[in-house]
Every structure is written in C-alpha cells, then in structure tokens.
N, C-alpha and C positions, 0 to 999 in steps of 0.2 A: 794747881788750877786745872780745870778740865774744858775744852774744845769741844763741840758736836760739830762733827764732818760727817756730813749725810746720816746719820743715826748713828753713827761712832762717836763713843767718848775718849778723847786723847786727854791723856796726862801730860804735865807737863812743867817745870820752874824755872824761875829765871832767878841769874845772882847778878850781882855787880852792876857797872856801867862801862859804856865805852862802845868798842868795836864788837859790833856782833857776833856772837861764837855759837853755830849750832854745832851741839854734841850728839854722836849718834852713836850708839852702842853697840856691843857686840851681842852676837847670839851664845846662849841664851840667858840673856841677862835683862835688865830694865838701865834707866837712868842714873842710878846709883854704883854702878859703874863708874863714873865719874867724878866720884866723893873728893878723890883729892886733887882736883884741877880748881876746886873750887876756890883754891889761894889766888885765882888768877882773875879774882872780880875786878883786881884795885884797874886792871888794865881792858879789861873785855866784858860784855854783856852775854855771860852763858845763858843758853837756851838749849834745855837739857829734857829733851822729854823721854816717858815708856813706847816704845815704838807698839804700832797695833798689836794688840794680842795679848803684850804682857806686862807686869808691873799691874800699875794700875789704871791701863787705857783697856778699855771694851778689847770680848772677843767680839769677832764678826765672821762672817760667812770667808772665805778665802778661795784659793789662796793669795797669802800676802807679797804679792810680786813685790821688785825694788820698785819696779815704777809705780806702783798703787801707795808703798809706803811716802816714796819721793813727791806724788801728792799732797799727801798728808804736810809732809815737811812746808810743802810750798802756803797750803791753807795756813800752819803754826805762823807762817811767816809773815803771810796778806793780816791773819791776827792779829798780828803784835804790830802793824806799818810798819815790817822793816824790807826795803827794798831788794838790798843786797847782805852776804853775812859771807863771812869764815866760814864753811865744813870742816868740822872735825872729827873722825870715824874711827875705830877700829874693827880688822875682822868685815862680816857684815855691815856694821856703821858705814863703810867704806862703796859697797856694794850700792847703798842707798845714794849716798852720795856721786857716785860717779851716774845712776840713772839720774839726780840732780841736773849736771853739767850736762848731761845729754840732752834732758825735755829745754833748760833755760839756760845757759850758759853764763848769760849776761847777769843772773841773780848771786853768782857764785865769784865773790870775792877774794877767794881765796880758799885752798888745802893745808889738811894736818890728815895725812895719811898715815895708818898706824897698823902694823901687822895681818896685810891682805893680799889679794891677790886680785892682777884684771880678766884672769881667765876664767872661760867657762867653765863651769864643771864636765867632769870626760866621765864617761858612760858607767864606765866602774863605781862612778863617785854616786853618781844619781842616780845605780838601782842602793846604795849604800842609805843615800835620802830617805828613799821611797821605805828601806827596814827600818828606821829611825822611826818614821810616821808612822808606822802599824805598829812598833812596840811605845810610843809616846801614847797612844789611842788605845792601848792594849793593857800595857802595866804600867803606864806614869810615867811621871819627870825621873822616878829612878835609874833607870837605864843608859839615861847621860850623865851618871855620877863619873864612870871612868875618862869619860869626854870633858870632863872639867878637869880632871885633875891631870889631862893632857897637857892642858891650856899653859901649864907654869912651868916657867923653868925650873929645871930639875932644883937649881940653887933654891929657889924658890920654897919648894916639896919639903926639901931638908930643912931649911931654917927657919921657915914661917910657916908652917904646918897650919898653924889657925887660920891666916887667909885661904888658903887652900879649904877648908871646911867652913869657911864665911858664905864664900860664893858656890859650893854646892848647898850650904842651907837657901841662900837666895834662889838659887835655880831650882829648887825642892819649891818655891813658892811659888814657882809660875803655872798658869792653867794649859796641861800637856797639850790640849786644842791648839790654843793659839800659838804657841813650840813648833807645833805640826803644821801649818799653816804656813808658816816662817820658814819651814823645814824645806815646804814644797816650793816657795817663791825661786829658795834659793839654788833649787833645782835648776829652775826655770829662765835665770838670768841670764842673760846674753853675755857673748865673750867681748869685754872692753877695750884688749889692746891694742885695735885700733883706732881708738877712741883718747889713745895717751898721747900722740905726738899732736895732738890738736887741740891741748888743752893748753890756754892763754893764761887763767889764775896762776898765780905763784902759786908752789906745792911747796911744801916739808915732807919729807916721807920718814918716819921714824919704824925702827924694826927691832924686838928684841932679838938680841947676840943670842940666847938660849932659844928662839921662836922655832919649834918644830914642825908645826901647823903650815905657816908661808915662812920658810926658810930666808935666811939673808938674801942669797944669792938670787931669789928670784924678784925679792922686794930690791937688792939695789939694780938689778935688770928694771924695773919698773919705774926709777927714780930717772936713768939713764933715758926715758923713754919720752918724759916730760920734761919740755924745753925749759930748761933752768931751775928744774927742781933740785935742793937741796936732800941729802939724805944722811943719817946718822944714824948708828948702832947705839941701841939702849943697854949700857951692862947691867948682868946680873935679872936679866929678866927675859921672858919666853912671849905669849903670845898675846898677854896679855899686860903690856909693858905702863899704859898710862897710872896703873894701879899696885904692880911689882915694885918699881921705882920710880917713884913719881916725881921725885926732886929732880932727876937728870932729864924726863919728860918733858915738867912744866919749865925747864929755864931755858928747852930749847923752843918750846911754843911761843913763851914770852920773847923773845928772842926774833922771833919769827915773824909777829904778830906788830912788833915795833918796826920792823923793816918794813911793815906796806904800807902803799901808797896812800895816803890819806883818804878820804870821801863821806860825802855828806852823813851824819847818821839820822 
C-alpha cells in the first residue's frame, strides 16, 4: 500500500495481528529484508515498510536524515491508528529508530536492536560517505556490490552463496539517488550514546557472532548501556542476522515480544 507524506509516496505492508512490530531495514535494502520474520504474524502486527528513497517509496529532494525518516515512521503510524508499537531495526533500521525514542519516546513500546551501533560517525567515516555519494551519482548502485557482500558472515559467503547474490541483485534494484540520500542522512546522525541509559522501553539487542560491521563487543557494550536490556549472539551469522538465520532470530523476538507488558492495541 502506499502513503502520501507531504508529496512523498511510502510503501508499505502489514501481516498478521496482535502487538505492533514496526520493521525497519537496513541500508541498502527495502522491506523485504524482512521476508523471514514473517512467521511471526500468528503473534505481532508487522508493519514493514520501503524507507524513503527506496524499494518502492518515492525519491524526494534529501537528504534523508533519521529524524526526516523517523517522521515518516510516525505519519505510517498516526495512518494506521496505532498509538504505540515495538521497533525493530537492523543497521540503519536502528538509527531510525532510536531518532524514534528521541522525538516521542512514549510511542515506543518496545526494542529489537539488531547489528548497530549508537555512535556517531567519526570523520574518516563521513568523508568515506561523502565517496559513496559521488560514486552512487557517478556509476550506480554497482559500487556497493563489495559492501554487501561484507554484510555476511564469512559462513554465510561459503555456504549460501545465492543469498549473498539475492540481496546484491536487490540492491542493484534500488534508485542510486535515493542510496545517496540515505548515504548523507546517515552522515549526518547525531552520536546516541547518550541517549541509551535513558531509554525506559525494554530492548533486546541481537548481534551476529560473525558481525564485522558493528562487532559484538561494541553491540554488547550497547546492550549493557540500556537499563535491562537483554542481549544475544546470533550464530552463524554476520551483520545481517534477522535474514542469515532467522530461526534463532525470530524465537528470540517471539520470546521477547511475549514478555511485554500488555497494552491496549
């Protein structure tokens, strides 16, 4: 289904019923990302959309700050009359979600933190951005083929080679603009970890064991940061864990999602 926010078209689907689960995706990817969480309708209402730019929501002028996307999120959600919901992010997704907790706190029911980090980017990183954006504008989505095939764990790489070529053909399908857009937001984000010891939502924070990208040790630093956040290593998977192994994933989200507190839906 698609959304008009201010002249922007969001995409967007919802499965199942139950407790609210907004999913947010990693860059650079769309909503389909999250193909196999989809067993987890019997217990939660996913609300799974293409974040601005890509899949199939409108480009638009940028860049796509978190907090412009985290709008977005709030509009899908004044859409749909749902007051409060679960975040569920990875990566980026994550990014979005925490400028979430900072504009409204009280809308955010609950975390599923998945292979991120709450720091800013350090200077190195963000003139790194800045080559991204002028070779995305320059020669294409091709240029983040080896940045995908970072994304996995090595086990990953070796065994399921075709995943690994799924989601670089997906990312071959996104519009390099809105990539770049995406690219600059994420430039732009402010450093969060301040922002973690005052976060009241229960968290899960999940990390793949193979995550090269945001390393364990920094994600269980992160878990340790948030007052009674739970945290687990995903095995046999790198940075992109809800999708590597998604059985060990979703039994800890279900899991998760059955321990909170009730509330009207």
């Amino acid at each position: 289904m698609l959304l008009d926010i201010d002249g922007a078209s969001l995409y967007y689907e919802t499965v199942g019923s139950g407790i609210p689960l907004l999913c947010l995706p990693a860059f650079p990817f769309d909503g389909r990302l999250w193909r196999e969480q989809r067993s987890l309708a019997d217990i939660a209402r996913l609300i799974i959309p293409d974040l601005r730019g890509v899949g199939r929501s409108s480009v638009t002028g940028g860049p796509y700050t978190m907090e412009l996307m985290a709008e977005d999120m709030f509009s899908l959600l004044d859409h749909l009359r749902i007051d409060r919901a679960v975040v569920m992010g990875v990566s980026m997704g994550v990014y979005v979600a925490f400028a979430m907790y900072a504009a409204n706190p009280k809308r955010i029911h609950g975390f599923v933190i998945a292979d991120t980090r709450a720091e800013a980017d350090s200077p190195e990183t963000v003139e790194r951005r800045k080559k991204t954006v002028e070779g995305l504008l320059s020669q294409g989505t091709s240029i983040l083929r080896d940045r995908v095939n970072d994304l996995f764990a090595e086990t990953t790489r070796r065994t399921r080679s075709e995943l690994v070529e799924e989601m670089q053909a997906m990312m071959r399908e996104m519009n390099p603009r809105g990539l770049a857009e995406q690219t600059l937001g994420m430039a732009l984000r402010p450093d969060r970890t301040g922002l973690l010891p005052y976060i009241q939502a229960p968290a899960l924070v999940l990390c793949g064991e193979e995550d090269t990208v945001s390393p364990c040790d920094g994600m269980r630093q992160m878990a340790a940061s948030i007052p009674g956040a739970r945290f687990h290593l995903i095995p046999r998977a790198g940075h992109l864990s809800p999708l590597e192994h998604p059985a060990a994933f979703n039994a800890l989200v279900r899991e998760f999602l059955e321990s909170l507190p009730a509330f009207e839906l």
